[in-house]
N, CA, C and O atoms as a GROMACS GRO file, in nm:
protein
  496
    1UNK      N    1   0.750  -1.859  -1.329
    1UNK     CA    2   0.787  -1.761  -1.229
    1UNK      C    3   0.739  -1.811  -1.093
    1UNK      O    4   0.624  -1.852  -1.074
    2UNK      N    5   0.841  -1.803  -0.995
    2UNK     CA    6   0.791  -1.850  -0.875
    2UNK      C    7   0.698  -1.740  -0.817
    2UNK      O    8   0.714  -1.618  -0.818
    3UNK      N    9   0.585  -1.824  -0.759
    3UNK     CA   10   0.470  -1.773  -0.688
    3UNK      C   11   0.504  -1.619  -0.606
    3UNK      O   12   0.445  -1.512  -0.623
    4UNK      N   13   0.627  -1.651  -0.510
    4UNK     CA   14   0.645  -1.553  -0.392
    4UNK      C   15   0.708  -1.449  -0.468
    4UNK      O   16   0.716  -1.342  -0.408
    5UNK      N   17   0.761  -1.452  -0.599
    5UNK     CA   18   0.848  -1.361  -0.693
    5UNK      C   19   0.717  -1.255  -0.747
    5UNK      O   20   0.718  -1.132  -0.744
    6UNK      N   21   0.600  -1.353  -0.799
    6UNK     CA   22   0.520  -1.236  -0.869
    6UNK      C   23   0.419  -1.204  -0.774
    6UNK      O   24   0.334  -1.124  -0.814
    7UNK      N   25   0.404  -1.260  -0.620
    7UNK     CA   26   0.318  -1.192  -0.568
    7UNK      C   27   0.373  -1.042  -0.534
    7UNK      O   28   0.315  -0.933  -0.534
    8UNK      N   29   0.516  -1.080  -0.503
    8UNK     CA   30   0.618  -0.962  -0.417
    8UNK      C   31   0.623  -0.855  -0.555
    8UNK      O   32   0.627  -0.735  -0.530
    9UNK      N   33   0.622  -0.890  -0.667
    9UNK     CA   34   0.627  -0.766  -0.791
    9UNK      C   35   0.509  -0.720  -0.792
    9UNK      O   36   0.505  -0.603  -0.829
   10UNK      N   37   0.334  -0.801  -0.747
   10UNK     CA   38   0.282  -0.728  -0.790
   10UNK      C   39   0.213  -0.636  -0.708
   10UNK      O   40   0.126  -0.552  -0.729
   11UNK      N   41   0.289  -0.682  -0.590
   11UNK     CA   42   0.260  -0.545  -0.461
   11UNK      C   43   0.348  -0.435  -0.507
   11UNK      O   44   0.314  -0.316  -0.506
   12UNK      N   45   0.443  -0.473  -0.541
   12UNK     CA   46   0.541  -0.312  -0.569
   12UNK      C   47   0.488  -0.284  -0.642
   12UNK      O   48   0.481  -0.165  -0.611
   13UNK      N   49   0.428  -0.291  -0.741
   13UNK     CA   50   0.342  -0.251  -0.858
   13UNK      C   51   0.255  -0.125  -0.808
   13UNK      O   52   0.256  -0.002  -0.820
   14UNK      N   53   0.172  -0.232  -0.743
   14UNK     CA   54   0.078  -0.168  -0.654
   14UNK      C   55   0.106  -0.032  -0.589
   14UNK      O   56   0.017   0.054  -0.593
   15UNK      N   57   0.244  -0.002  -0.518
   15UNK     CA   58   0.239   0.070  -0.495
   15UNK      C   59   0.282   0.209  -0.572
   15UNK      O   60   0.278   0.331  -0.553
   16UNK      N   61   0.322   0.118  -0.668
   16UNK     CA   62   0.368   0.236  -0.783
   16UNK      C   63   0.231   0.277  -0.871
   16UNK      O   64   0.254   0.369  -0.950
   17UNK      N   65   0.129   0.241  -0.872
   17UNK     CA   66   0.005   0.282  -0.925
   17UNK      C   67  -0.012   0.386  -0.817
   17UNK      O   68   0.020   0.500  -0.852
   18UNK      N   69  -0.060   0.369  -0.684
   18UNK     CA   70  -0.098   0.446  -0.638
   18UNK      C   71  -0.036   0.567  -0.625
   18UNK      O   72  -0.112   0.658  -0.591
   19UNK      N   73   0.117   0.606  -0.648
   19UNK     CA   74   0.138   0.724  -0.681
   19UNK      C   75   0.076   0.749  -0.830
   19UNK      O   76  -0.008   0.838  -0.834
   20UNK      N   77   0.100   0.694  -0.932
   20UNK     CA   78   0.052   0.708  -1.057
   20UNK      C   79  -0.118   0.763  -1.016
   20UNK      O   80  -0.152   0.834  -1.111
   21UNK      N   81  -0.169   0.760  -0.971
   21UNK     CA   82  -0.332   0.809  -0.973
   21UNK      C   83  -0.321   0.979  -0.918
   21UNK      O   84  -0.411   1.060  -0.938
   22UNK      N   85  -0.228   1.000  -0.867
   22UNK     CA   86  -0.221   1.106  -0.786
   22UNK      C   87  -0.168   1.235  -0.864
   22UNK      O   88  -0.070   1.211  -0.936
   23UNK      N   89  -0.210   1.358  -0.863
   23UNK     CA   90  -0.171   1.483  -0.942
   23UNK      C   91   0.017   1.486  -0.939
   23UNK      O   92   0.090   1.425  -0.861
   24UNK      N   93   0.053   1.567  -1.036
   24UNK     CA   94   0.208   1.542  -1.067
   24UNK      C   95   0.257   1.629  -0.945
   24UNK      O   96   0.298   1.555  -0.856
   25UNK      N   97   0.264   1.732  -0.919
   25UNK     CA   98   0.284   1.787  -0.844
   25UNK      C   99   0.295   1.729  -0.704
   25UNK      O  100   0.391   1.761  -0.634
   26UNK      N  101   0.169   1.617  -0.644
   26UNK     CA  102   0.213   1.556  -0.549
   26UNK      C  103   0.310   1.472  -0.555
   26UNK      O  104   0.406   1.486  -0.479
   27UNK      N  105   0.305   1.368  -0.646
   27UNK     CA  106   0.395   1.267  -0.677
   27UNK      C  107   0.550   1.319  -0.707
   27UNK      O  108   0.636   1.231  -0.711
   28UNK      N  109   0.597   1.472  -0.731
   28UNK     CA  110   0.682   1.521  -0.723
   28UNK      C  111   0.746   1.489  -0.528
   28UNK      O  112   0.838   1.420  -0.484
   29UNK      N  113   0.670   1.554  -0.478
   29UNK     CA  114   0.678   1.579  -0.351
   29UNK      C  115   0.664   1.422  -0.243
   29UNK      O  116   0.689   1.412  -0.123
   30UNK      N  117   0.632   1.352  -0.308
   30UNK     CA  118   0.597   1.184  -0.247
   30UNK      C  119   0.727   1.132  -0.200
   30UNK      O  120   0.819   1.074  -0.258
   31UNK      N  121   0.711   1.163  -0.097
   31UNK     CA  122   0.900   1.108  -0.043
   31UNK      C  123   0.805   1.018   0.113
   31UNK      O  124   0.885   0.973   0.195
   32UNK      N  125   0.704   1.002   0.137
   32UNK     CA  126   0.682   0.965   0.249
   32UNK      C  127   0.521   0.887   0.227
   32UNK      O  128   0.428   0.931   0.159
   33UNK      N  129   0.523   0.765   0.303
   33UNK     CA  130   0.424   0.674   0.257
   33UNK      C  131   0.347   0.582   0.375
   33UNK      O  132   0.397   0.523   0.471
   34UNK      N  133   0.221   0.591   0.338
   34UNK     CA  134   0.136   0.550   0.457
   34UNK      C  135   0.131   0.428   0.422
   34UNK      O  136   0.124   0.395   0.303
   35UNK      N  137   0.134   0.329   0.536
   35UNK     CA  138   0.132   0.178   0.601
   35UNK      C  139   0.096   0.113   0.680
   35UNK      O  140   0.086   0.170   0.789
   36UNK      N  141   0.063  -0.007   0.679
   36UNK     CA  142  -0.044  -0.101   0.799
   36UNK      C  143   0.088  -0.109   0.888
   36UNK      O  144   0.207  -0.117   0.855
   37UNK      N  145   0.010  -0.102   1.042
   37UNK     CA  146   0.132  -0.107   1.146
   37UNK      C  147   0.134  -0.272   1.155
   37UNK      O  148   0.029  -0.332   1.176
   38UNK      N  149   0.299  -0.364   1.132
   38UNK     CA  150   0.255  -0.464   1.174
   38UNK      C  151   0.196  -0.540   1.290
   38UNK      O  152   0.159  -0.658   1.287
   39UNK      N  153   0.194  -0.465   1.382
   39UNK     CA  154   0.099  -0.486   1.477
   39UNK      C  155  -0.061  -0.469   1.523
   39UNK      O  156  -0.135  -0.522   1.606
   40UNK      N  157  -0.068  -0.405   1.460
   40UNK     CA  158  -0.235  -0.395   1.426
   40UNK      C  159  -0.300  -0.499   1.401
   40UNK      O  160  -0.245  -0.595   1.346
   41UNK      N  161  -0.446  -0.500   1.442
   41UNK     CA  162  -0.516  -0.649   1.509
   41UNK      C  163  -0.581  -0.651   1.325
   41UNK      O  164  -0.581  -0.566   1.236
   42UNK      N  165  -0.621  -0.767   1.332
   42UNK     CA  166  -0.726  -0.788   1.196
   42UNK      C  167  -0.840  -0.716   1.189
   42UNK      O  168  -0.882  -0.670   1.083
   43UNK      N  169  -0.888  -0.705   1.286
   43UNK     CA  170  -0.994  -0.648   1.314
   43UNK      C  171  -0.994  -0.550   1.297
   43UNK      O  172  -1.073  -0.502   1.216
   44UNK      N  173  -0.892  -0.462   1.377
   44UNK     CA  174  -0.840  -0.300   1.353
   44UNK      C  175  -0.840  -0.288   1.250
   44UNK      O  176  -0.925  -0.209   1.207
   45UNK      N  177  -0.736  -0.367   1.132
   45UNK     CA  178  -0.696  -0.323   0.982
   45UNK      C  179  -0.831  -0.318   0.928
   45UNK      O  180  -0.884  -0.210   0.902
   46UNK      N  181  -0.892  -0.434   0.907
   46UNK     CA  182  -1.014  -0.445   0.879
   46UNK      C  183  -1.115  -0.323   0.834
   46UNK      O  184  -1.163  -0.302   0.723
   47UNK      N  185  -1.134  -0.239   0.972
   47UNK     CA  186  -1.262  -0.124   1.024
   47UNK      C  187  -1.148  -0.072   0.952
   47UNK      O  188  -1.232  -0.014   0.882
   48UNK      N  189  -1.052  -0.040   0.908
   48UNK     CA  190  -0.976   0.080   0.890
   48UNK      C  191  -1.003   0.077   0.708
   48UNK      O  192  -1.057   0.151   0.625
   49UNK      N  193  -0.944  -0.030   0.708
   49UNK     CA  194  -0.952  -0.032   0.542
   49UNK      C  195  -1.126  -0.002   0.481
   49UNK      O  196  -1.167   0.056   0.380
   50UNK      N  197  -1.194  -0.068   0.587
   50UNK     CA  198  -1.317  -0.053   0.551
   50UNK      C  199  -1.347   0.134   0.496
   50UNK      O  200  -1.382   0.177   0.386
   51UNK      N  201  -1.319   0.199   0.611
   51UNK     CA  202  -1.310   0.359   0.611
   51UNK      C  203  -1.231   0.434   0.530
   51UNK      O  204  -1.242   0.550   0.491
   52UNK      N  205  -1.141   0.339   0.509
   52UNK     CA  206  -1.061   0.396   0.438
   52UNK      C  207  -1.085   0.437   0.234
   52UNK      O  208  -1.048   0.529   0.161
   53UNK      N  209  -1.164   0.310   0.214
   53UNK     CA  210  -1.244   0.296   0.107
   53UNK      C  211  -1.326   0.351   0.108
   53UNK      O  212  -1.361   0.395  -0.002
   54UNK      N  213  -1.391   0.377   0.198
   54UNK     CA  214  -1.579   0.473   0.184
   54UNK      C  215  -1.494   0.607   0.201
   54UNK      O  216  -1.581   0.694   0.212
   55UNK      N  217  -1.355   0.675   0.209
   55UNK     CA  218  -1.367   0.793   0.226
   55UNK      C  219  -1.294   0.835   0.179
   55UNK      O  220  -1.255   0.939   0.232
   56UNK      N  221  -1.228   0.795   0.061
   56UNK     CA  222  -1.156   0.878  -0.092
   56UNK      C  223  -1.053   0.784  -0.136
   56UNK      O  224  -1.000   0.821  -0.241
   57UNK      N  225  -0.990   0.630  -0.073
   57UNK     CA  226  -0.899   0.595  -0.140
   57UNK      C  227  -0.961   0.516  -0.212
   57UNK      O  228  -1.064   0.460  -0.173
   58UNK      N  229  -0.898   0.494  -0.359
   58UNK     CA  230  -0.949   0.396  -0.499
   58UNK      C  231  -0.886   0.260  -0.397
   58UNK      O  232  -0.780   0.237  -0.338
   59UNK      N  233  -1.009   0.197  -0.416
   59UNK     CA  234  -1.034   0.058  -0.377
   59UNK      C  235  -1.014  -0.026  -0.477
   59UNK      O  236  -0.932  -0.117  -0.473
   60UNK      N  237  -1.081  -0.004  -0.564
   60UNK     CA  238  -1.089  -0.071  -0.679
   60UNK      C  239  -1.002  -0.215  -0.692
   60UNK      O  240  -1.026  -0.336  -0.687
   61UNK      N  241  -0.885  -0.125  -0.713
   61UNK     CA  242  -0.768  -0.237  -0.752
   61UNK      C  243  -0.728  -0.365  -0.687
   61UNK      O  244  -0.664  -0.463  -0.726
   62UNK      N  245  -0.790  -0.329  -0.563
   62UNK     CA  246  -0.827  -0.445  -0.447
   62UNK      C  247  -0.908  -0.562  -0.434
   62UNK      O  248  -0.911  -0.653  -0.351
   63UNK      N  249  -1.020  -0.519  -0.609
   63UNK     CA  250  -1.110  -0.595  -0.576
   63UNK      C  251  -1.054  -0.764  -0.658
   63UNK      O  252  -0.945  -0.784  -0.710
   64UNK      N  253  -1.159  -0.856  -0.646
   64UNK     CA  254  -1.043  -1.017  -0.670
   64UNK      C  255  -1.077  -0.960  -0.838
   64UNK      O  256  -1.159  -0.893  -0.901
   65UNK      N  257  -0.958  -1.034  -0.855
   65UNK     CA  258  -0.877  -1.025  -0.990
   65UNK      C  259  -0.854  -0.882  -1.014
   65UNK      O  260  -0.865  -0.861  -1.135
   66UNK      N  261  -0.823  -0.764  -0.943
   66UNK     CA  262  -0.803  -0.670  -0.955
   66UNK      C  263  -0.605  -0.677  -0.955
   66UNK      O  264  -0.522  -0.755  -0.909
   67UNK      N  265  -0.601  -0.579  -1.015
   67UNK     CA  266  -0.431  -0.551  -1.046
   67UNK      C  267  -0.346  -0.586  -0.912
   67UNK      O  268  -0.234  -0.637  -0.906
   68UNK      N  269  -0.437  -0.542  -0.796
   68UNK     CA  270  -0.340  -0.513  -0.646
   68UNK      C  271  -0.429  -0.625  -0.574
   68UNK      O  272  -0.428  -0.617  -0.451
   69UNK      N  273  -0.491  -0.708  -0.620
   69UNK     CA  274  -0.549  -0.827  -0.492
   69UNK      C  275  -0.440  -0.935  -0.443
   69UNK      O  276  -0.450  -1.012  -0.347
   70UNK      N  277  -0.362  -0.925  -0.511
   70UNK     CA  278  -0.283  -1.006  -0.454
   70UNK      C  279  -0.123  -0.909  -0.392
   70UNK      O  280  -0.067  -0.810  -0.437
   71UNK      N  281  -0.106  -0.960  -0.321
   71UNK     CA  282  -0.099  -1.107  -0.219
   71UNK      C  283  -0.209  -1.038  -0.168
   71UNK      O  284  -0.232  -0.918  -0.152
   72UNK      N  285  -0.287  -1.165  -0.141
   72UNK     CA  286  -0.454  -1.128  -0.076
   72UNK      C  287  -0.409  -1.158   0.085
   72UNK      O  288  -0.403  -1.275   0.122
   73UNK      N  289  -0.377  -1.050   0.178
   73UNK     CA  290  -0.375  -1.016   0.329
   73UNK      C  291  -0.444  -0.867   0.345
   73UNK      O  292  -0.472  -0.766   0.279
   74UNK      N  293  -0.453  -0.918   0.470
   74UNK     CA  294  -0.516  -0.790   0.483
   74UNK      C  295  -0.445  -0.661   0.523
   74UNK      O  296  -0.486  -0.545   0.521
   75UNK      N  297  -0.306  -0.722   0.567
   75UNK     CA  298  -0.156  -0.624   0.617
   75UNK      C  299  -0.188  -0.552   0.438
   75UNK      O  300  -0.235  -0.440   0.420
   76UNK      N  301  -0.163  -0.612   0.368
   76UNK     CA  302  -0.104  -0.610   0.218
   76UNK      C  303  -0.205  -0.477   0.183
   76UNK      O  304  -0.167  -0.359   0.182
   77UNK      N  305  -0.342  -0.524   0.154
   77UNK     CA  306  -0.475  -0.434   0.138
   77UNK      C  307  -0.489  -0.317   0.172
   77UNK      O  308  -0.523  -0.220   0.103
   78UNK      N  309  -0.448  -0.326   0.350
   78UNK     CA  310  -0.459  -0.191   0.416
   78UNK      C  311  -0.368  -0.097   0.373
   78UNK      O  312  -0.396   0.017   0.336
   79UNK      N  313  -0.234  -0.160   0.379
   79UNK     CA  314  -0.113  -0.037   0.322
   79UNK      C  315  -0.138  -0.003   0.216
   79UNK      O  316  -0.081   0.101   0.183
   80UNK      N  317  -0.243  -0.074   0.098
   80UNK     CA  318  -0.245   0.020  -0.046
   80UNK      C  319  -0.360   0.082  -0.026
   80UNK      O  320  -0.382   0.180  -0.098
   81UNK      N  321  -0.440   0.052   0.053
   81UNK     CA  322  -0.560   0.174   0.074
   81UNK      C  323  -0.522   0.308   0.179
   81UNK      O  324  -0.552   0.426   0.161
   82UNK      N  325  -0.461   0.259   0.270
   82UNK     CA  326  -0.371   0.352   0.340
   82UNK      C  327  -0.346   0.484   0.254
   82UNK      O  328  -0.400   0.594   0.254
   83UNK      N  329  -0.204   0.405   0.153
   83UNK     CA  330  -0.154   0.481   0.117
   83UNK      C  331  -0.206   0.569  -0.036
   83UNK      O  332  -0.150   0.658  -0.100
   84UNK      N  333  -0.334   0.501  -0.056
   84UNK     CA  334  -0.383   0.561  -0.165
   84UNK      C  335  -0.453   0.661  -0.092
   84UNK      O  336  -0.475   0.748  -0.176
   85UNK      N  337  -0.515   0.709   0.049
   85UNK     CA  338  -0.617   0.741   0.087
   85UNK      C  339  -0.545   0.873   0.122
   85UNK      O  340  -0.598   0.982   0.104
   86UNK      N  341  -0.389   0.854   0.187
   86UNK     CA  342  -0.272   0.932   0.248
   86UNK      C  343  -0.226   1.054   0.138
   86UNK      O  344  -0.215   1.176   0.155
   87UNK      N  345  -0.200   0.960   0.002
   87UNK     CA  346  -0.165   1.037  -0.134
   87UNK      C  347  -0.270   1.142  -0.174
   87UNK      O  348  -0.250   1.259  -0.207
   88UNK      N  349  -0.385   1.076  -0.163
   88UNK     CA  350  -0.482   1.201  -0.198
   88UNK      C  351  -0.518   1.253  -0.128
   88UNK      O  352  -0.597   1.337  -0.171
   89UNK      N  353  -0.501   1.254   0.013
   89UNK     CA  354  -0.516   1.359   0.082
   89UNK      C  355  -0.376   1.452   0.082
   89UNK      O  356  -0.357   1.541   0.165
   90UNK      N  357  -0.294   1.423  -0.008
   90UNK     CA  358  -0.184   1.554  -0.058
   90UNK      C  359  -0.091   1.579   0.114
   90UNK      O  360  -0.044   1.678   0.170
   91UNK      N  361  -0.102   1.379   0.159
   91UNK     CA  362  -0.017   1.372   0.282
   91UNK      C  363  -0.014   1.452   0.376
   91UNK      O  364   0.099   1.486   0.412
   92UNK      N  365  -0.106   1.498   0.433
   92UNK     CA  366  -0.151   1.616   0.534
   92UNK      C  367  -0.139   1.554   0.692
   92UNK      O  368  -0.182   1.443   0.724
   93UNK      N  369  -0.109   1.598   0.733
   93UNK     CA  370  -0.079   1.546   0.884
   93UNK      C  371  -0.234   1.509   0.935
   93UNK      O  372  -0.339   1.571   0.918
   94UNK      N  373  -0.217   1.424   0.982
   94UNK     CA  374  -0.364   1.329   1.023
   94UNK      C  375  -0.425   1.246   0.933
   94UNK      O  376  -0.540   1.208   0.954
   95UNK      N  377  -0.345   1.202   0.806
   95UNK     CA  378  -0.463   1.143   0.744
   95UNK      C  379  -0.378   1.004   0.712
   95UNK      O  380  -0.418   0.933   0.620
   96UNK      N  381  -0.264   0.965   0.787
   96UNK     CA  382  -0.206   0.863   0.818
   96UNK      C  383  -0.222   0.787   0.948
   96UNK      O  384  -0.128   0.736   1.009
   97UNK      N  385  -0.368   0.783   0.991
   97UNK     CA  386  -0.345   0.759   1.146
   97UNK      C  387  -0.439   0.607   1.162
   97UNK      O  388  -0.400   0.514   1.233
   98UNK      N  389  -0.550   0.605   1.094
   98UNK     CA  390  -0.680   0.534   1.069
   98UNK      C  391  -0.683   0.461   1.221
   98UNK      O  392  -0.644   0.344   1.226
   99UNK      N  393  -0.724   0.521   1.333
   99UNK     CA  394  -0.716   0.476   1.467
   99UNK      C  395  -0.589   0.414   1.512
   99UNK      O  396  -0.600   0.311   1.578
  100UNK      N  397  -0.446   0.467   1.482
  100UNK     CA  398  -0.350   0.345   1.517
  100UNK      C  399  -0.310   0.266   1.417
  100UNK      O  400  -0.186   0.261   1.418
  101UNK      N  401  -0.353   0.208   1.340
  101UNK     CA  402  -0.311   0.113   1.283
  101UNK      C  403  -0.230   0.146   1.118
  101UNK      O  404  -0.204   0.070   1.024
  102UNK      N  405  -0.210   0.283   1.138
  102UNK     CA  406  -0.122   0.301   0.998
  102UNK      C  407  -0.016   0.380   1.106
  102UNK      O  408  -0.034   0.413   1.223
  103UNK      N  409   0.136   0.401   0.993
  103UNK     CA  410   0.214   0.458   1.022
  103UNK      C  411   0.292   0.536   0.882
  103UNK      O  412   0.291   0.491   0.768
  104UNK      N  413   0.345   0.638   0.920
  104UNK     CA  414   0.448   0.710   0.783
  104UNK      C  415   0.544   0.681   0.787
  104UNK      O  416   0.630   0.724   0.864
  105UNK      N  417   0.558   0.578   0.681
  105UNK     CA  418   0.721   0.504   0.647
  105UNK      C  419   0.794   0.649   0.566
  105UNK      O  420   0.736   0.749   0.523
  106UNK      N  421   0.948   0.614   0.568
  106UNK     CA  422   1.001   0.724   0.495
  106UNK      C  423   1.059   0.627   0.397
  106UNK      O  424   1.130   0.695   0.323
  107UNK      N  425   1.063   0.511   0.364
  107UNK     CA  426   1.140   0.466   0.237
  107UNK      C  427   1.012   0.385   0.191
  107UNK      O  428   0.934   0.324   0.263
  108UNK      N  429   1.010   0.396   0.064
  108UNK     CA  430   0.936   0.342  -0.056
  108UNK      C  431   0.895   0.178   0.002
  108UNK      O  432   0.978   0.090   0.027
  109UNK      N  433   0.750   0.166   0.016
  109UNK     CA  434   0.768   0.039   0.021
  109UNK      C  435   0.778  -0.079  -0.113
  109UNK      O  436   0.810  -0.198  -0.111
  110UNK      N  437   0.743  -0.007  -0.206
  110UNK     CA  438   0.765  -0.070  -0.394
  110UNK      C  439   0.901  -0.096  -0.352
  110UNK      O  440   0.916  -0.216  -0.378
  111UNK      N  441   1.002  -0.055  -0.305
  111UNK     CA  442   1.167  -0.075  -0.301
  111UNK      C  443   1.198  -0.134  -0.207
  111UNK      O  444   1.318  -0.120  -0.184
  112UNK      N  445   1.120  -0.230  -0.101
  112UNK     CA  446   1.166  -0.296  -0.032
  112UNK      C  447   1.204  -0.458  -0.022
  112UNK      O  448   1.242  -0.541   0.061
  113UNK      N  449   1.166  -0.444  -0.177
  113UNK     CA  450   1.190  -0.623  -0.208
  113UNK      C  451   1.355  -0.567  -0.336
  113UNK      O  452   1.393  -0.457  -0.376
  114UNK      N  453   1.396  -0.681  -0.353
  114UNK     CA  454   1.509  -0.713  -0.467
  114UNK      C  455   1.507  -0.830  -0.537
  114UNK      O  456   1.520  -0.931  -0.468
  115UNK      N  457   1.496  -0.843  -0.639
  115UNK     CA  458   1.419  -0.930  -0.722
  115UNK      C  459   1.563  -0.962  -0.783
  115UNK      O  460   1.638  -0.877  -0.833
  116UNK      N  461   1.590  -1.106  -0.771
  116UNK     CA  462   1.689  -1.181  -0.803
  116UNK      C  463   1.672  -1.290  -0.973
  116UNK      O  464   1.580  -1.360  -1.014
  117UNK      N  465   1.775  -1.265  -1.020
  117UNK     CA  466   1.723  -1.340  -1.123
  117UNK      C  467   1.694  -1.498  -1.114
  117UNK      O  468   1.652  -1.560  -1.212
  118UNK      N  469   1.719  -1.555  -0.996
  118UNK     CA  470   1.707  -1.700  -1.010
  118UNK      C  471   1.576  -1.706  -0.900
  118UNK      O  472   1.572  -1.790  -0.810
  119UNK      N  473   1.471  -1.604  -0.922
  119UNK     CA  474   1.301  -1.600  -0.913
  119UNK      C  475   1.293  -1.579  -0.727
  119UNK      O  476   1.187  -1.582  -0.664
  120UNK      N  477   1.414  -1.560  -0.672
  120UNK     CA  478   1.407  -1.538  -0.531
  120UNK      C  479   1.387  -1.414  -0.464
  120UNK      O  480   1.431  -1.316  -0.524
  121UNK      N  481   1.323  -1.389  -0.335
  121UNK     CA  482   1.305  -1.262  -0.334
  121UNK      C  483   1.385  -1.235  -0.204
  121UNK      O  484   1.403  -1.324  -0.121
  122UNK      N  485   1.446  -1.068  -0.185
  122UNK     CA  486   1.504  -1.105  -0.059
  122UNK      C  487   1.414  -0.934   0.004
  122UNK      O  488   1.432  -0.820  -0.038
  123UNK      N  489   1.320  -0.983   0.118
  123UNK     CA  490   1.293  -0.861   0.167
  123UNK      C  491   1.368  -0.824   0.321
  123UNK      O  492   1.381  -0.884   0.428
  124UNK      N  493   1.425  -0.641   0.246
  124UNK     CA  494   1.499  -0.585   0.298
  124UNK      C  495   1.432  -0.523   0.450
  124UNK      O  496   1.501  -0.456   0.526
   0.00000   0.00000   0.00000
């Protein structure tokens, strides 16, 4: 399997766990999803993700050899702590903001790749 094929599956993964952790009832209602702005400095993402972990989102999966460490960026990291941190806060206005550097996507980011059978990926 090419490299860029199973890093790109195992971020969508990723983000399909992090609804999976979350009560049914929210995950009913999960139509909207927190994300690293691509413009946001390293540094920014960084302090954010940092906070973002000390203050209710499961980190865990982040850690190396964890399910979601790869693709190991820090764009990558922040949007699943983001959006794990966003989910359990039951998506409440303000808890997508982490100084700037997140934003509320409205389409799935697990659905933004298309996985081709000849191991290529095409992101949409």
């Amino acid at each position: 399997m090419a490299p860029l094929f199973t890093t790109s599956l195992s971020l969508a993964i990723c983000f399909l766990i992090v609804l999976g952790t979350i009560n049914s009832d929210t995950a009913v209602a999960a139509s909207t999803w927190c994300v690293a702005r691509s413009d946001a400095s390293t540094l920014a993402l960084q302090t954010a993700l940092d906070y973002s972990c000390s203050a209710g989102a499961d980190c865990l999966p982040l850690q190396a050899n964890g399910l979601c460490f790869l693709p190991n960026t820090i764009q990558a990291h922040a949007s699943y702590a983001f959006n794990s941190y966003y989910q359990r806060k039951a998506m409440s206005p303000g808890s997508c903001d982490f100084s700037g550097t997140a934003t509320v996507a409205q389409s799935d980011p697990s659905k933004l790749y298309i996985f081709e059978p000849s191991d290529h990926i095409i992101i949409m």
